[in-house]
N, C-alpha and C positions, 0 to 999 in steps of 0.2 A: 392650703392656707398656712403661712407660716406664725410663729410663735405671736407675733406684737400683733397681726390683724384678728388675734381670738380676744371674745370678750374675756372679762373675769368670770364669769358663769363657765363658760366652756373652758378655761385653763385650770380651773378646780376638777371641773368633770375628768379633762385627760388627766390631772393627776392622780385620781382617785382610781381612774379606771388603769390606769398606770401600774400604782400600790395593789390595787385587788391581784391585778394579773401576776406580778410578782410572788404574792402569797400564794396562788393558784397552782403555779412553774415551783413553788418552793414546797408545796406540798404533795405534786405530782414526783419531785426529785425524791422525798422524801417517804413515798411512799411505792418509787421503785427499790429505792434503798432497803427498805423493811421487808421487800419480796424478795431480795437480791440474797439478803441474811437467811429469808428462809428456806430457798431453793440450797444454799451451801450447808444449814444444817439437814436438810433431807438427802443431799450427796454424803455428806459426812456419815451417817446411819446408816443409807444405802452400803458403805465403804467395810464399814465395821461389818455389816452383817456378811458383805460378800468374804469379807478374811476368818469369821467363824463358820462360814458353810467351807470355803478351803481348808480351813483347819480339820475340821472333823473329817471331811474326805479324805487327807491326808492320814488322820489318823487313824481311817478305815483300814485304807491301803499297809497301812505297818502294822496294822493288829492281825491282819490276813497273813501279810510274811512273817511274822515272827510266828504265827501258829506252825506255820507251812515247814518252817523250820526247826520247828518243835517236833512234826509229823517227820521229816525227815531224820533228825535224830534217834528219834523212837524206831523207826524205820533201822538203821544202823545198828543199833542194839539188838533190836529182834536177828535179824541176819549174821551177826557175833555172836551168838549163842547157839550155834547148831550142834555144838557135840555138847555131851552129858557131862556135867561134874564129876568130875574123880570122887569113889566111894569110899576109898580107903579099905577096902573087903569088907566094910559095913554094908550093911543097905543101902546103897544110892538113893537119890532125889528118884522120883517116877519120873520114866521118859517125858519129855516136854511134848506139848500138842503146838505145834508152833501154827499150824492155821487157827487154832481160836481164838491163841494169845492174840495172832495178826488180826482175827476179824472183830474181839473182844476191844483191843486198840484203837482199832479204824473207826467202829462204832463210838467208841468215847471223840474220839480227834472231828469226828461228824458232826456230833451234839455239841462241841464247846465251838467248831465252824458254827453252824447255823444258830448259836446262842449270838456269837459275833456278830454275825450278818444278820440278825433278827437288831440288835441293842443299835448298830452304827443303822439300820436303817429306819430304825424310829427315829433316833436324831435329826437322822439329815429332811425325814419326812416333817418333823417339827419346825429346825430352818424354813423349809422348803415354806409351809404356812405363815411363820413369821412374815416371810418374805413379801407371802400375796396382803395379809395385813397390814405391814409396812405399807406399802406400795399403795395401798385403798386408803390410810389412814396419810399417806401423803396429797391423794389427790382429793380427800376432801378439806387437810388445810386448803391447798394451795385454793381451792373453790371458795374455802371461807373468806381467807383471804382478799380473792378478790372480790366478793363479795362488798368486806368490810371498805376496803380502798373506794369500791364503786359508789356506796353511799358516804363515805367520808368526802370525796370531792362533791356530790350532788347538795351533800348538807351544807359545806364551805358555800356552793355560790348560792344555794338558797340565803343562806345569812348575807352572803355581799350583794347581792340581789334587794332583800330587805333594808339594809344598811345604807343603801348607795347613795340617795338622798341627804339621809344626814349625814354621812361622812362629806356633801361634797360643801355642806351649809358648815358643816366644821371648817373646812380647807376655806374658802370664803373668810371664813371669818379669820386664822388663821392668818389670809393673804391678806386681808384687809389690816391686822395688826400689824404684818410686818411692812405692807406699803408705808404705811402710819409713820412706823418706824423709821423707816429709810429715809422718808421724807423729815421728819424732824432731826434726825440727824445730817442731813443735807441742809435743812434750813440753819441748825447751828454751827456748820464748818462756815457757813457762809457769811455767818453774823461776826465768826470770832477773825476774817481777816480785815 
């Protein structure tokens, strides 16, 4: 049926039903929108958190070589000191024990290792939970979420639903003012030639 065979009843009705659907398409836009924002700040978080769990990794790995380094210099030292100090024909130093010094060493260079590896791997264990927190606290937004979107459109058409009626006695009335209109002003272009 094209536009001029609809009553005025029915040409209020499509525009009404016209306006709702537009509101409907503008709030479904809008409420991918508001999901869109919050899927990029839970990548954003996600992001951040993957660059502090590589950081600390990293920072594992360099506190292991520098100790390792550490142990090898010590290492070098111990092995440069194999002959006795010159006594001067005084009493010398006592012969050195150089396997206690080395196991005395190795013991210490042990404990500050696994002091390391104890400190870097509560850390990463603490990321590692953030992580599953994160992750649980993203998917019960993104739940809430759509939760909220799901009742926000259902409540829209319940109101345009309720609505529908009067808005289309409004447009009626509306069309019937501006018919009014047209025609008086068609009656006076007509009068004034």
């Amino acid at each position: 049926m094209s536009e001029d065979q609809l009553t005025p009843q029915q040409r209020a009705e499509k525009r009404v039903h016209d306006r709702f659907e537009r509101q409907r398409t503008a709030r479904f836009n809008w409420l991918n929108a508001e999901r869109e924002k919050l899927l990029h700040r839970q990548q954003a978080q996600r992001t951040d958190h993957d660059k502090r769990q590589a950081l600390a990794s990293e920072e594992r790995r360099e506190a292991f070589a520098a100790h390792d380094r550490r142990w090898e210099e010590e290492r070098r030292r111990l092995a440069n000191r194999t002959t006795r100090a010159p006594g001067f024909g005084l009493f010398g130093p006592p012969p050195r024990n150089l396997n206690a010094e080395y196991r005395e060493r190795r013991e210490a260079w042990e404990r500050q290792r696994d002091a390391i590896r104890d400190s870097s791997d509560e850390k990463l264990e603490k990321l590692r939970r953030e992580r599953i927190e994160l992750a649980e606290s993203h998917a019960r937004g993104l739940l809430a979420h759509e939760r909220w979107a799901r009742l926000s459109q259902d409540d829209l058409a319940r109101r345009q639903e309720k609505s529908f009626d009067a808005a289309v006695r409004r447009e009626l009335a509306v069309g019937d003012r501006g018919a009014q209109r047209a025609f008086e002003k068609q009656v006076q272009r007509e009068r004034e030639r």
